[in-house]
N, C-alpha and C positions, 0 to 999 in steps of 0.2 A: 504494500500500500504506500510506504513513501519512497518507492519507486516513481509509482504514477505521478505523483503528488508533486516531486520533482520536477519531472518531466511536463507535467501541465505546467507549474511555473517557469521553467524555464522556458517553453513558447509562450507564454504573456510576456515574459521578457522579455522574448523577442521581438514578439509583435508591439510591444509596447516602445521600444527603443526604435523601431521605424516610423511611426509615426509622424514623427517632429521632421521629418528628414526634407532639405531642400529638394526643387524638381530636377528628373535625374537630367544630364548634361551631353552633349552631342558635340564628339567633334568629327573631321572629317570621313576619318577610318574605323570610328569605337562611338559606341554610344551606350548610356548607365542606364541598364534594367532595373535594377534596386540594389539596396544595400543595407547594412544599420549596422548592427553590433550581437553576437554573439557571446551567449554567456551561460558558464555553466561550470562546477567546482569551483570557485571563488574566484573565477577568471573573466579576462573578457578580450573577445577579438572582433577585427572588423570581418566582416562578411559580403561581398561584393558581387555584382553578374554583370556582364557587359555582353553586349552584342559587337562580334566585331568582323567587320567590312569581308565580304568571297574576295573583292579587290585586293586582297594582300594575300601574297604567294606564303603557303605556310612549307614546314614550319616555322614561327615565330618567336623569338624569344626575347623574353619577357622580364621588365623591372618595378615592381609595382614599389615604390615610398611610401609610408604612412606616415602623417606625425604622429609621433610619441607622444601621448598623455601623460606618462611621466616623467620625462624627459625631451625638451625642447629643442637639446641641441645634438640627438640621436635620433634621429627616424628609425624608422622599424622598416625593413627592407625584404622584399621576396621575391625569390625569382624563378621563371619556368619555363618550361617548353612546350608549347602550345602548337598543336599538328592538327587536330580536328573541327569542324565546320562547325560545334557544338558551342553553344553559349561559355564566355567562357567566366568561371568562378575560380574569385582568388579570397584567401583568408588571411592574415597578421599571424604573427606570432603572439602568443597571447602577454597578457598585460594585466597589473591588478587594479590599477583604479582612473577615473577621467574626472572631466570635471563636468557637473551637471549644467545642460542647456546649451554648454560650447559644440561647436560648429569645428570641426578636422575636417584635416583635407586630406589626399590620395591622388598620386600621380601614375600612369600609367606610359612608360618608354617602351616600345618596340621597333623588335629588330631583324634584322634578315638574317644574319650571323652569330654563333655561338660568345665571339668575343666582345660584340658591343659594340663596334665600331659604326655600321650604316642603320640608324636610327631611321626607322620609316614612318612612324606614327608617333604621337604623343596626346595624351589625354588626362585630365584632370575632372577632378567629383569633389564632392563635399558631404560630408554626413553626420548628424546632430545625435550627440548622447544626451540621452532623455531617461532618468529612472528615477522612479521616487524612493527617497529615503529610506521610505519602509519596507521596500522590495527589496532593495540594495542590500540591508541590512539582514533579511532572510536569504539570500541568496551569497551572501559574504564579499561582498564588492564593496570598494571604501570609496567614497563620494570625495571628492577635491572642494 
């Protein structure tokens, strides 16, 4: 039973931290399906999908920046390889705590080459952490 119990919370979490979220953002090659925040054992990640362009010869690889909620002057960094025409979904490294109502941002650099060099795309989002106190505090996420 608090198995379930969990697990329904943590989708109101989730759904609850998408909520707030600005409209998703279109650049030439990629465009933002949704996003928000992920959370679940006293953690929290972003959670992202993008649609991105047949126009670009894959495989693609990929540098997504996050800023760091606890840490300003470290982004949180991830990177992959992307081959399939399929939506694609990227997650953070997880994190313990943000600050309520602020607005992060997430960049998105792609490339044709494994080394980084010819950057063919580039793409920026933005996503609002939204939790109240009192979830936060059930759920073990420390509030900024």
């Amino acid at each position: 039973m608090k198995r379930v119990l969990s697990a329904i919370l943590t989708l109101m979490v989730c759904s609850i931290s998408l909520a707030g979220n600005p409209n998703p953002t279109h650049s030439k090659y990629v465009s933002t399906l949704g996003g928000g925040f992920l959370i679940g054992e006293g953690k929290i990640r972003y959670g992202m999908t993008f649609d991105v362009s047949d126009e670009l010869a894959r495989p693609l690889y990929i540098v997504v920046r996050f800023d760091n909620p606890e840490n300003k002057k470290k982004d949180l960094l991830s990177t992959l390889v992307y081959a399939s025409k399929d939506d694609l979904v990227v997650q953070s490294e997880p994190f313990s705590s943000a600050k309520n109502g602020k607005t992060y941002r997430l960049e998105l650099k792609l490339f044709s080459d494994p080394e980084h060099y010819d950057q063919v795309a580039r793409h920026k989002a933005k996503v609002k952490f939204n939790l109240s106190p009192e979830i936060a505090e059930i759920v073990g996420i420390k509030l900024q």
